[in-house]
N, C-alpha and C positions, 0 to 999 in steps of 0.2 A: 120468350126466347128459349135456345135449346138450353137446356141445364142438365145435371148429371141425368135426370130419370129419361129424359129427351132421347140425348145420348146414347144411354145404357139399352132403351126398347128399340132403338136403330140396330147396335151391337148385337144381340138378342137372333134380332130379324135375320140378320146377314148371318151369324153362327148356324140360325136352322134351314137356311133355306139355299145357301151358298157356299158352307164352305165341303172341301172335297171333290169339286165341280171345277174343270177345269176353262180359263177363259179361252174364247175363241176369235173374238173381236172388240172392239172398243173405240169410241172417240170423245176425245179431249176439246173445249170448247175455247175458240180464237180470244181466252181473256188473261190476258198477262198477272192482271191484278187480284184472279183468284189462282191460278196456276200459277205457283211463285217457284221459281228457282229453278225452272226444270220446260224442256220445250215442247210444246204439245206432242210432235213428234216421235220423241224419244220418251215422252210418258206411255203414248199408246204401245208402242214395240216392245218396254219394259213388259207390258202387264196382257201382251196375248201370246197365250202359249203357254201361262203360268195358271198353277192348279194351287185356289185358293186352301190353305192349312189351320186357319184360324181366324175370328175377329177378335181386334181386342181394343182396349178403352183405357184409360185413365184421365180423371176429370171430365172435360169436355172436349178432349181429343180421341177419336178412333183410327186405326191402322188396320188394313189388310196384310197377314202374314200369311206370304205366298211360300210355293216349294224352294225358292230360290230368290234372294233380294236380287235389287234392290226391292222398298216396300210400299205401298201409296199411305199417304198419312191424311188424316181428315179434319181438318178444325171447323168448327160448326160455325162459328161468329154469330150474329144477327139473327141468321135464317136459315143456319145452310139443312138440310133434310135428306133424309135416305127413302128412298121409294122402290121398292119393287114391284113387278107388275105381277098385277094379279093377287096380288098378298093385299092385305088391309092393316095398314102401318098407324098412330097416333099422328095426327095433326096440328100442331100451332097457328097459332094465328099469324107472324110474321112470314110463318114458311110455306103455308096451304095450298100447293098447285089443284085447281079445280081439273076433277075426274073425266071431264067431257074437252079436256084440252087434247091435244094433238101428242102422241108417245115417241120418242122424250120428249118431256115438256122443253120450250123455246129458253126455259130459266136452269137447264142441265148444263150442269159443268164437267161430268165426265160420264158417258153412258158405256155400260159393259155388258154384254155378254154370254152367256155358258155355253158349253157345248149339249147339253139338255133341253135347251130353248128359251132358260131361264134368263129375264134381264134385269137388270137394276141402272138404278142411275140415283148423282149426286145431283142436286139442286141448291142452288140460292139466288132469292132474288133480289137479295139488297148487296150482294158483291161483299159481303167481309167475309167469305170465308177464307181455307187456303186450302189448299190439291197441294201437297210435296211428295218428293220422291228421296228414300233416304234408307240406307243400309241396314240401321239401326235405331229404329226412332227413338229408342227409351233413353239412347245416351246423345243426343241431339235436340236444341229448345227445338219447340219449347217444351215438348215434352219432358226433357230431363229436369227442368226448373220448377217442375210442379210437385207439390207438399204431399203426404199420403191421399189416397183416393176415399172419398169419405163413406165411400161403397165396401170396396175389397180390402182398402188398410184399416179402418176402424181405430180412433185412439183408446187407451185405457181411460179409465179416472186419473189418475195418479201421474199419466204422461201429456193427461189434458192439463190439468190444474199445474204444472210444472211451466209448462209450454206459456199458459194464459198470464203467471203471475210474473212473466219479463214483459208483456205488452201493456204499454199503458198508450190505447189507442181506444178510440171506441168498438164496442165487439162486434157491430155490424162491420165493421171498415172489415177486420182481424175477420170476418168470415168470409168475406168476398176476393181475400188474400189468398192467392192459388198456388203460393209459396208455403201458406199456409197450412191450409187445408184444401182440396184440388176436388171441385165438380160441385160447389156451391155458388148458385149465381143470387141474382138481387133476387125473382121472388120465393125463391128454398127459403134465403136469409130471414126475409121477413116473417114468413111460415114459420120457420121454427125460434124463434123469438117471441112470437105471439103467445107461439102453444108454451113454450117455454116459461112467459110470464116475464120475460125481461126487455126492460128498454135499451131499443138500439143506440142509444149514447152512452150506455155504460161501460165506464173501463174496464177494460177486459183483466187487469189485474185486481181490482176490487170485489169481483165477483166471488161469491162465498161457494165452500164446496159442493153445498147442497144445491146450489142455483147449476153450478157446472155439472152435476149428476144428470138432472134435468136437463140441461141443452143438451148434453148426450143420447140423451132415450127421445129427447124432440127430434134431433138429428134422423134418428135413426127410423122412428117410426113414419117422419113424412119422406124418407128416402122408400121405405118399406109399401106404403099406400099408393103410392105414386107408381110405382114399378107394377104393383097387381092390377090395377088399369090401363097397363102398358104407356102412362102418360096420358093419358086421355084426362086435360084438366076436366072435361064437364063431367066426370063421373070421381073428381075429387072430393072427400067426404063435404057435405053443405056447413058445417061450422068455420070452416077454413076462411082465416082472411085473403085466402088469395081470389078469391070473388067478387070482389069491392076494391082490390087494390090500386083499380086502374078508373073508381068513380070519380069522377070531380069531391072535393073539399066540400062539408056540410053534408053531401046523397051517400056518404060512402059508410055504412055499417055493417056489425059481424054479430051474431047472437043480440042484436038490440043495442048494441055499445057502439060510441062513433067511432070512428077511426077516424084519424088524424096523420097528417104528413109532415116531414119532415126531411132535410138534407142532410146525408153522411157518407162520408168517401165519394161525395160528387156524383151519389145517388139518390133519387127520391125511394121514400124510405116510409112504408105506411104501417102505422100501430095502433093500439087501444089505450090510450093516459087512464084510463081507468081500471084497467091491467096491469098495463105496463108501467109501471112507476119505478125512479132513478134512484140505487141504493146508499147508503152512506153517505163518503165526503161530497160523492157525484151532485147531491141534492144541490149542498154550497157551492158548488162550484157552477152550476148552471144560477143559482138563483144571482150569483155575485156576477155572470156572463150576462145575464138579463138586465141586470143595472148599469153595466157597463156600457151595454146596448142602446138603454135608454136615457142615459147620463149626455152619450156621444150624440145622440140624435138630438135632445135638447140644446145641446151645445151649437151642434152644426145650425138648426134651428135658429139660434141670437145672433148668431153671426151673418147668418142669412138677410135677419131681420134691420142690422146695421149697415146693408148695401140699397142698391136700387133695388124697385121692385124688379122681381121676376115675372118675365112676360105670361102671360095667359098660353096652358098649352095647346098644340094644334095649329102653332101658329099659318099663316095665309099669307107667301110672300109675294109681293107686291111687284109686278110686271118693271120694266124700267122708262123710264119716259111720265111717269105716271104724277098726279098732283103731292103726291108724298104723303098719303096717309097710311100708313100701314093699315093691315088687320087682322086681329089672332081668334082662333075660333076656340070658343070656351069649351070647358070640358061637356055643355048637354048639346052642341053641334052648334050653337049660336055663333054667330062672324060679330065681334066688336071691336070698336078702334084699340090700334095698341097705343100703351099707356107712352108718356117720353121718356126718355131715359132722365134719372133724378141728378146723375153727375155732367154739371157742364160745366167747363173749365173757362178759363177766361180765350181758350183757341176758337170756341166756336160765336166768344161779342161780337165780332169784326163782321161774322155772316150776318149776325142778327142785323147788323145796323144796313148790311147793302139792302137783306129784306126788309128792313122797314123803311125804305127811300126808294127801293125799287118794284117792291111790292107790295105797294100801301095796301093793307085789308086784305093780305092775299098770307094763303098758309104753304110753307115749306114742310117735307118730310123729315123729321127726326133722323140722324144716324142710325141705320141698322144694328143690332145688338152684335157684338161679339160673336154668338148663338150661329146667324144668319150667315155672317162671312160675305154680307152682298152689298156694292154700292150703287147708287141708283145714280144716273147720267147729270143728275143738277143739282149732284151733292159736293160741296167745295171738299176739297183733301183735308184729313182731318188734322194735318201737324199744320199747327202757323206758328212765325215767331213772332219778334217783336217789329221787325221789318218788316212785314206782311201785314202786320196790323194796322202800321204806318200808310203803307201803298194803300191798303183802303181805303183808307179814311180821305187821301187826296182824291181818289178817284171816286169815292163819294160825294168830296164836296165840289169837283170838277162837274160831276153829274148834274148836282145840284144848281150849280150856275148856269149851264146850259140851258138848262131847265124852266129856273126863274127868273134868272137875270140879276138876282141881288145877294146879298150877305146874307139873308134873313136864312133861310134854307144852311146855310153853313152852320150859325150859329145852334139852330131845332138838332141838325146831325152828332154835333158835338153835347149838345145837354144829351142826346139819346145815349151816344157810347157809355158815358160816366167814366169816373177815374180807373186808368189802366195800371197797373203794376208800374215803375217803371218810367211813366207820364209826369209830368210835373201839372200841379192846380191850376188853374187858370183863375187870375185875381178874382176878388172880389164884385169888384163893380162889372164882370161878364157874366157873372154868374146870374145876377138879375135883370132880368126881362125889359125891354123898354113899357112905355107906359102905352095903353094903345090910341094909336095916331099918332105917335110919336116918331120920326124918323129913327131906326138907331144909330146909323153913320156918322151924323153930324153930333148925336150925344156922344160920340166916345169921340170925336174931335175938337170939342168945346172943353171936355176935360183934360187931353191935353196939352191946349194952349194954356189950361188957368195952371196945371203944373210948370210951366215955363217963367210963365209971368213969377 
């Protein structure tokens, strides 16, 4: 992405080849959300007839300073790129309009001009940049919000080391901070961290003076290399980890040493642990972040392990209408049944028992997990009280006599539910089975009359 050296060989370009030249025409491109604050209209009229007087930069914002403001301001974002035709400008990979496209390219956001025939245009093709139009841009964000340019302000030792020992941040975050220091993006950062010898976690207050001398002269020299190539990464010296920074994890080396990744300020963030190693308290305080890490993960782990199982991932949800077997497909692409859920309350007995009377031998699908959020068409509602367990049970055993025509069938329904919360026991002598051939009706009517007698 564009970073100060980006920037600065754009600036460069547009000083030697445009300014003094006066504009003669222009157009602004129908996109609101790169041309912010200002109407395509009144951008173009602003800036034809105006005889450009300077380029100028700070960080990763560039301004045309025309004979008479207002002035166009340039933020590069993502991709944004300067091209002039006919000139041979450095190219990134986010922003590379191919040379055999059509002039201006379809990704131009504001094409200009000169009255010598000379033209240029702004490009991006991923839309973050921004086109403003502004009187004075150095006292206007965001230009006015950004920290010394790490180009043209340079800090001392003395006003480094002053600056770093109030930050107690990690020093990668602390360089990517354009309050900070203004025209350092992610991979400057890592660059000179590498060359520097220090890990991007380290507090930026912790760091010793000799370490901060050294980020200074890293600073300075990958701003220096970068700019005599005009930006051109592939002719950046070959020790550089900026070569590797964008391999996958394990392919990714620099001088023979791996490089390794990492997140900081919510950037991935690539170094050498065999280099770069964390100085002082930093050590303990990662190594006690590590166990913390893995304290919590064991933790979450037992607690996991005292619930149901968790389904297998990939799971494979199950049409509706369907015989109820779920299926989840395993992690090497296999479909297997999903397991049951291990908590069943006593809300789902009551199903059990219609399905064992109404569908002898025959399988129902488990409730869907939590997970799924899905109910399937011949799945009872999963709240029942104790009223609803009652209504079963009648219209079970109503079923039931339909069915068979006797008691026998009532009584199998009721050994099947077993005792309900709530339910009262059923004596003793129901509890055991008549003897077989035995009628049961007339046994518990025989015991009643000898209780009378």
């Amino acid at each position: 992405m564009p970073e100060l050296p980006e920037v600065e060989a754009a600036r460069r370009a547009l000083q030697e080849h445009c300014v003094g030249k006066r504009i003669v025409s222009c157009a602004a491109a129908d996109d609101t959300k790169v041309i912010d604050g200002v109407a395509r209209d009144r951008l173009e009229a602003a800036l034809v007839g105006r005889t450009i007087a300077a380029a100028r930069r700070k960080g990763k914002n560039l301004w045309l300073a025309l004979d008479s403001p207002p002035h166009p301001t340039f933020q590069f974002g993502m991709a944004g790129a300067i091209y002039i035709k006919g000139v041979e400008l450095s190219k990134y990979k986010r922003s590379a309009v191919s040379p055999t496209e059509e002039w201006p390219s379809k990704y131009s956001k504001l094409f200009v001009q000169m009255d010598d025939g000379l033209e240029f245009s702004f490009t991006d093709k991923r839309r973050f940049a921004k086109i403003r139009l502004v009187d004075n841009p150095e006292t206007v964000p965001p230009i006015s919000e950004l920290g010394p340019d790490a180009l043209f302000q340079p800090m001392k030792l003395d006003d480094f080391m002053k600056s770093l020992s109030r930050k107690n941040v990690p020093i990668k975050s602390l360089l990517l901070d354009q309050s900070f220091i203004s025209g350092i993006g992610n991979w400057m950062a890592d660059e000179v961290l590498y060359q520097a010898r220090i890990h991007p976690m380290q507090t930026a207050s912790k760091i010793s003076k000799d370490k901060c001398a050294t980020l200074l002269l890293c600073l300075k020299e990958v701003i220096d290399k970068s700019l005599e190539v005009g930006a051109d990464s592939s002719q950046f010296p070959e020790n550089w980890i900026f070569h590797s920074r964008e391999k996958r994890p394990g392919k990714a080396f620099v001088d023979g040493k791996k490089i390794d990744f990492l997140t900081v300020g919510g950037r991935t963030s690539a170094y050498v642990p065999e280099l770069q190693k964390l100085d002082g308290a930093d050590v303990a305080a990662s190594g006690s972040k590590r166990r913390e890490d893995k304290e919590h993960g064991d933790d979450k782990k037992s607690r996991k392990g005292t619930s149901s199982p968790k389904p297998a991932k990939g799971r494979v949800k199950e049409a509706k209408g369907s015989s109820g077997k779920a299926a989840n497909a395993s992690d090497d692409g296999d479909v297997e049944e999903e397991a049951k859920p291990a908590k069943r309350g006593r809300k789902q007995s009551a199903r059990a028992a219609i399905v064992s009377t109404q569908n002898a031998g025959g399988t129902l699908g488990d409730e869907d997990s939590d997970e799924d959020k899905e109910v399937e068409e011949d799945a009872k509602p999963a709240k029942r009280g104790r009223k609803q367990i009652g209504k079963t049970m009648k219209s079970s055993s109503k079923d039931a006599d339909d069915e068979d025509g006797d008691d026998e069938a009532d009584d199998k329904i009721e050994t099947k539910q077993g005792k309900r919360r709530g339910q009262k026991t059923q004596p003793s002598e129901a509890k055991s089975l008549p003897n077989e051939g035995q009628d049961a009706g007339p046994a518990r009517r025989s015991q009643r009359k000898a209780r009378q007698t």
